[in-house]
Every structure is written in C-alpha cells, then in structure tokens.
VEXVO-905252 format. One record per residue: residue number from 0; x, y, z of N, C-alpha, C, CB in turn. Coordinates in steps of 0.1 Angstrom, whole numbers, plus 5000, padded with zeros to 4 digits. Last residue first. Glycine has a CB too. Example, Ala and Ser with C-alpha at 12.3 -4.5 7.8 and 13.67 -1.06 7.14 Angstrom:
2
1 | 5128 | 4978 | 5071 | 5137 | 4989 | 5071 | 5129 | 5000 | 5079 | 5141 | 4994 | 5057
0 | 5132 | 4943 | 5078 | 5123 | 4955 | 5078 | 5132 | 4967 | 5078 | 5113 | 4955 | 5090
This chain:
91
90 | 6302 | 1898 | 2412 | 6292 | 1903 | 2418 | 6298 | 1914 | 2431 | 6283 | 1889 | 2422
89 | 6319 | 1911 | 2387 | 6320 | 1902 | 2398 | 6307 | 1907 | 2405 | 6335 | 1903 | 2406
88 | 6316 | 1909 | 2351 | 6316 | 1917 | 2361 | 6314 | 1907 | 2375 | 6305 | 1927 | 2357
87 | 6327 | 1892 | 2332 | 6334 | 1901 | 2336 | 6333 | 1906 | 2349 | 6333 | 1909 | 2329
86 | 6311 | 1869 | 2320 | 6309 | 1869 | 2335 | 6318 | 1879 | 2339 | 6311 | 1856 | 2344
85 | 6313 | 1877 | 2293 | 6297 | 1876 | 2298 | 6300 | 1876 | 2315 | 6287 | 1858 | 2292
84 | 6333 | 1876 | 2275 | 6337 | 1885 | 2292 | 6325 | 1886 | 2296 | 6346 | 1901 | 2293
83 | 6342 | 1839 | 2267 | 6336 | 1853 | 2264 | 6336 | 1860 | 2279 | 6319 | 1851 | 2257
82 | 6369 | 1823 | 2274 | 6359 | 1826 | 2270 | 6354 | 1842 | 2270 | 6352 | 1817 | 2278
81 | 6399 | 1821 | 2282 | 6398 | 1829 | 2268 | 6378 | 1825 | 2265 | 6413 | 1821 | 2252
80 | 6399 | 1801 | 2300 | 6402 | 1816 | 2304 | 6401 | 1825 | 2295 | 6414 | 1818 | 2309
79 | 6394 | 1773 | 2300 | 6383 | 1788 | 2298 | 6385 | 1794 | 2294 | 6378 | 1795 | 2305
78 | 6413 | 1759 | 2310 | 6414 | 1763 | 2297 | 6400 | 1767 | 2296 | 6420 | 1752 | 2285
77 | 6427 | 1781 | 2336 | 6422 | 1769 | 2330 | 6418 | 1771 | 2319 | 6413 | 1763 | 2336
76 | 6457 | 1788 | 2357 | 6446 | 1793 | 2343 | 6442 | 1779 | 2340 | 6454 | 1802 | 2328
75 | 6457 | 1783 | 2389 | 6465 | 1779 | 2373 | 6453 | 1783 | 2367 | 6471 | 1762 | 2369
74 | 6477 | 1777 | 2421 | 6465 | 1784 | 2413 | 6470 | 1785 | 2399 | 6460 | 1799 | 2419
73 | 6480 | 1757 | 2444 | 6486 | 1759 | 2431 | 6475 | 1764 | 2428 | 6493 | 1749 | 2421
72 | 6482 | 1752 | 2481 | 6476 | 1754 | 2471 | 6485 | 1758 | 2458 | 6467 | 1764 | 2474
71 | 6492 | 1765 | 2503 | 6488 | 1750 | 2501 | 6479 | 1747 | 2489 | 6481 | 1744 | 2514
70 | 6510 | 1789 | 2505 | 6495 | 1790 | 2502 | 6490 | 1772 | 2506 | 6493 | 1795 | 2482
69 | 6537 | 1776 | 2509 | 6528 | 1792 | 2514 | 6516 | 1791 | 2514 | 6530 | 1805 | 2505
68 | 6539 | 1743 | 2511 | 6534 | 1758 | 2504 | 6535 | 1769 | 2510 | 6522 | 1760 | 2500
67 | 6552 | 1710 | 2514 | 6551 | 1721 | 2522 | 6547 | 1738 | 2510 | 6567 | 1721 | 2530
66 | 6528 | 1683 | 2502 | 6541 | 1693 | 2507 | 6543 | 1704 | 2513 | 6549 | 1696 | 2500
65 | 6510 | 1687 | 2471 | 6514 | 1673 | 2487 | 6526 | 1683 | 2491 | 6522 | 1650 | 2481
64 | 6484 | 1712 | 2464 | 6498 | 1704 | 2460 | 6501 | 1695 | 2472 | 6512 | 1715 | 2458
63 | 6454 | 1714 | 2449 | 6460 | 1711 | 2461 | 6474 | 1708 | 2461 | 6453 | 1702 | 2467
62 | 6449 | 1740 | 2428 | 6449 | 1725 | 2426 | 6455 | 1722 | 2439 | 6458 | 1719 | 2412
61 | 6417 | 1760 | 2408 | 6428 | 1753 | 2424 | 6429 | 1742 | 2428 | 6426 | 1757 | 2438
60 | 6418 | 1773 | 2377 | 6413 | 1766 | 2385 | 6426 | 1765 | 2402 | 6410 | 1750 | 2374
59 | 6404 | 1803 | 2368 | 6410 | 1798 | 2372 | 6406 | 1783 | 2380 | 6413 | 1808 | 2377
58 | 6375 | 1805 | 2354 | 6388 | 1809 | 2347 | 6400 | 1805 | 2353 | 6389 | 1824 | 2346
57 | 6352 | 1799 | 2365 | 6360 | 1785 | 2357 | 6373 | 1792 | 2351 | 6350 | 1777 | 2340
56 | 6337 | 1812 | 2386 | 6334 | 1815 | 2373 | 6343 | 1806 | 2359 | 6336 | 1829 | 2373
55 | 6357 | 1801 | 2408 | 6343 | 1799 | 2403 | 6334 | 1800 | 2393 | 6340 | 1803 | 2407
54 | 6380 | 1812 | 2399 | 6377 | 1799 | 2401 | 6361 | 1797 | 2401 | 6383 | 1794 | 2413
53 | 6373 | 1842 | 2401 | 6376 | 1836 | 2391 | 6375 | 1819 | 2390 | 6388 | 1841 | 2391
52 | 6371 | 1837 | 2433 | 6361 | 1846 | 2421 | 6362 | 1839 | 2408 | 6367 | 1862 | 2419
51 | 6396 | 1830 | 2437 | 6383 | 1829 | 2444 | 6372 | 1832 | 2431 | 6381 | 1839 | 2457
50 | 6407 | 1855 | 2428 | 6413 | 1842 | 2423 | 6399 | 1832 | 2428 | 6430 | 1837 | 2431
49 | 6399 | 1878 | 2448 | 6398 | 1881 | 2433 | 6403 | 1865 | 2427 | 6411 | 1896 | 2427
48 | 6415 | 1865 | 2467 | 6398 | 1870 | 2471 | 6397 | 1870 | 2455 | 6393 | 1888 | 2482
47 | 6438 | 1871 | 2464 | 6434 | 1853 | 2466 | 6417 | 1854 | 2461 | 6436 | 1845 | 2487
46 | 6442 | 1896 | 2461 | 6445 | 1892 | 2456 | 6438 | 1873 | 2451 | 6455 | 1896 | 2462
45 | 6437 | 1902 | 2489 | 6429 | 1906 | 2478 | 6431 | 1896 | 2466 | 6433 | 1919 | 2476
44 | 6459 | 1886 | 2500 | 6444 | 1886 | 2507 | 6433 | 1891 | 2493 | 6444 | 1899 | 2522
43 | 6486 | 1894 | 2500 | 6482 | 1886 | 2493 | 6465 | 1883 | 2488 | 6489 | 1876 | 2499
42 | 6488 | 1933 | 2491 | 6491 | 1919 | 2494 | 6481 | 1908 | 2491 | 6494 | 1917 | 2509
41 | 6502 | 1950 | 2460 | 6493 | 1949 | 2472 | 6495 | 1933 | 2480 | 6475 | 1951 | 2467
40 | 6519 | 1958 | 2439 | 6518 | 1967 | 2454 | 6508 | 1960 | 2466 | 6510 | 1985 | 2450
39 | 6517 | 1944 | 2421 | 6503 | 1952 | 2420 | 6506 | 1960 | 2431 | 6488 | 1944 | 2421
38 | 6537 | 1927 | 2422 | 6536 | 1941 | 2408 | 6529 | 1948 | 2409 | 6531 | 1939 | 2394
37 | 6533 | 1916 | 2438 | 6548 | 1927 | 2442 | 6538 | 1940 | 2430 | 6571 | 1917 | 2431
36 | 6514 | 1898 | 2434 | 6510 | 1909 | 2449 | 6525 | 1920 | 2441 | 6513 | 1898 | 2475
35 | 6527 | 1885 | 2413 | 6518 | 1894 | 2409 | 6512 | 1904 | 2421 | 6506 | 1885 | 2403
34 | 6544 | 1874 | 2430 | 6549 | 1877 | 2417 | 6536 | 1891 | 2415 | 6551 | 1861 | 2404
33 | 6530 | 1857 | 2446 | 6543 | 1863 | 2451 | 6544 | 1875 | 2440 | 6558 | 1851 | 2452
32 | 6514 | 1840 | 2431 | 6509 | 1847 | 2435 | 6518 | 1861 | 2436 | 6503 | 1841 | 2445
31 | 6518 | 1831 | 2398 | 6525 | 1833 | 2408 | 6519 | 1842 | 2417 | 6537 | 1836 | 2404
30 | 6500 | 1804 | 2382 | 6496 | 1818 | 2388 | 6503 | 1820 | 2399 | 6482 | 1820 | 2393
29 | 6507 | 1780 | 2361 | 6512 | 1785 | 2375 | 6505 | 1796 | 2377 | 6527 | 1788 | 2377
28 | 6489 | 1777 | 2329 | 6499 | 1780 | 2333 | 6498 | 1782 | 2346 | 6503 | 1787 | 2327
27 | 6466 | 1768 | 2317 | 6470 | 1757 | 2324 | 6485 | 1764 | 2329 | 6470 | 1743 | 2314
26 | 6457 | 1798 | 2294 | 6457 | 1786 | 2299 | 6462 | 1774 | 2306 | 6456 | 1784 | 2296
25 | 6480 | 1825 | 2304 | 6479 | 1814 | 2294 | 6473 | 1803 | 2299 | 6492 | 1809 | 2289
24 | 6489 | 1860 | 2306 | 6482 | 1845 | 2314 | 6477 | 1837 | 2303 | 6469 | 1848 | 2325
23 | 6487 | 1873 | 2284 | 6497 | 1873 | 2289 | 6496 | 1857 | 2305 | 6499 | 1891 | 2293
22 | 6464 | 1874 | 2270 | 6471 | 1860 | 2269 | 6483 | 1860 | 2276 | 6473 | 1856 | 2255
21 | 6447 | 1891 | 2274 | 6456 | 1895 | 2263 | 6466 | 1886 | 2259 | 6464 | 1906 | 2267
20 | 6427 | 1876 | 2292 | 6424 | 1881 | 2277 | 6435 | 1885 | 2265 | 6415 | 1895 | 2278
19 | 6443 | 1876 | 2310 | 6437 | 1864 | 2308 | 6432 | 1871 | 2289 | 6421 | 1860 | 2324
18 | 6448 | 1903 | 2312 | 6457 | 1895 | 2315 | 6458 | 1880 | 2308 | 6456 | 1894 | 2328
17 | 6422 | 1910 | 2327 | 6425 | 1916 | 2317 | 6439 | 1909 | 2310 | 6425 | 1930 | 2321
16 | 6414 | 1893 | 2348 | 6405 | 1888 | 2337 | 6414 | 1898 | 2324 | 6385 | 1893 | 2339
15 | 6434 | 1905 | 2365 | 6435 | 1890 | 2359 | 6429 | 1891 | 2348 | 6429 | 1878 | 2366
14 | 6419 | 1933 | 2368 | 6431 | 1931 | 2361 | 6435 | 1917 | 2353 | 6440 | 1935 | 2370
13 | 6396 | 1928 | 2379 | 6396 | 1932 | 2369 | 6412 | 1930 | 2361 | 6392 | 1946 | 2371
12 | 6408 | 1913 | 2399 | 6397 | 1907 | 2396 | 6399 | 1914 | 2380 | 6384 | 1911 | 2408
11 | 6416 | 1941 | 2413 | 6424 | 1929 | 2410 | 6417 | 1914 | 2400 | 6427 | 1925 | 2427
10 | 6391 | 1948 | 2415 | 6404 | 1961 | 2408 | 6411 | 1946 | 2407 | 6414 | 1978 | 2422
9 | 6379 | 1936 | 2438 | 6373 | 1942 | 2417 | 6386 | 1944 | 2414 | 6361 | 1962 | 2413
8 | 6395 | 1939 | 2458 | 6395 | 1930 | 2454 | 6390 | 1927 | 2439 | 6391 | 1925 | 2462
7 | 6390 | 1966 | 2465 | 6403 | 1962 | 2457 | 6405 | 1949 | 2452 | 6414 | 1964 | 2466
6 | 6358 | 1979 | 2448 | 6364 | 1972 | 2460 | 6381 | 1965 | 2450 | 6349 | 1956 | 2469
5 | 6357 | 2011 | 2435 | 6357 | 1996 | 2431 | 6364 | 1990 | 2443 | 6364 | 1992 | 2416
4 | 6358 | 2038 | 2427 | 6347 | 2032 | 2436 | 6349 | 2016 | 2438 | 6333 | 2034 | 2430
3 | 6382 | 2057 | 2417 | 6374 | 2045 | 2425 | 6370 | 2036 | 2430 | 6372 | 2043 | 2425
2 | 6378 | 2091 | 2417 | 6379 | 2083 | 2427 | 6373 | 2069 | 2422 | 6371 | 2089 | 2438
1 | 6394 | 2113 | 2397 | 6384 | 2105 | 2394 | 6381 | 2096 | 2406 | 6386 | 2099 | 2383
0 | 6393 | 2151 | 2397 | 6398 | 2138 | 2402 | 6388 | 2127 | 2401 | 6403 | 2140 | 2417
C-alpha cells in the first residue's frame, strides 16, 4: 500500500498545475471553484489554499468582482500558466 504523504492542499495544488499544463485550464479563463471541489470530492478550503499558492507563483490570478459572490472573488488562469514547472513544487 502506497500512503500519501502530501498535505491535501499539495494534492490539489498538484492537480491545477497538472491541468494548467495539459491546457485543459486555459489562460485568462474563470476557475470554477464549485465545479472543481465536486470533481475532486473535496471542499472548498483546500482547494482556495492550493489557488493561493498558485497566485502567487503568477499561475493564477484574483480578481475582485462588484456584487454579490460566494467567494467575492473570480479566480482565473493567467497568462503564465504554461511557464516552465521550475516552481512545481509548493513550499
């Protein structure tokens, strides 16, 4: 049995960046959060935590929207998101 070790938020983290690479995520496109917690089984928290991450490292950016959100927030691929995987790993 293989156990791992990886905080869930890695695991999620890992997946985007993998996503982001195959282009199934497309520069300047929406990041449905709703959409992607269903697929992955998990909720939103990790999820945001791993987007966090990514924004910082420029793959994602966060754009404030005027109005009412769930989040108060739009999260969107930026046109990085096909750089090199030099920052793959999350601290």
């Amino acid at each position: 049995m293989i156990i791992n070790q990886k905080s869930l938020r890695e695991q999620v983290y890992d997946f985007i960046r993998e996503e982001l690479t195959r282009g199934k995520l497309i520069p300047g496109d929406a990041i449905n959060l709703n959409a992607i917690s269903q697929e992955l089984g998990i909720s939103k928290t990790p999820l945001r935590d791993a987007l966090l991450q990514l924004d910082t490292e420029g793959f994602v950016t966060i754009s404030p929207v005027a109005g009412s959100s769930s989040t108060g927030s739009r999260w969107r691929t930026s046109g990085s998101a096909t750089r090199s995987s030099a920052h793959s790993n999350p601290p």
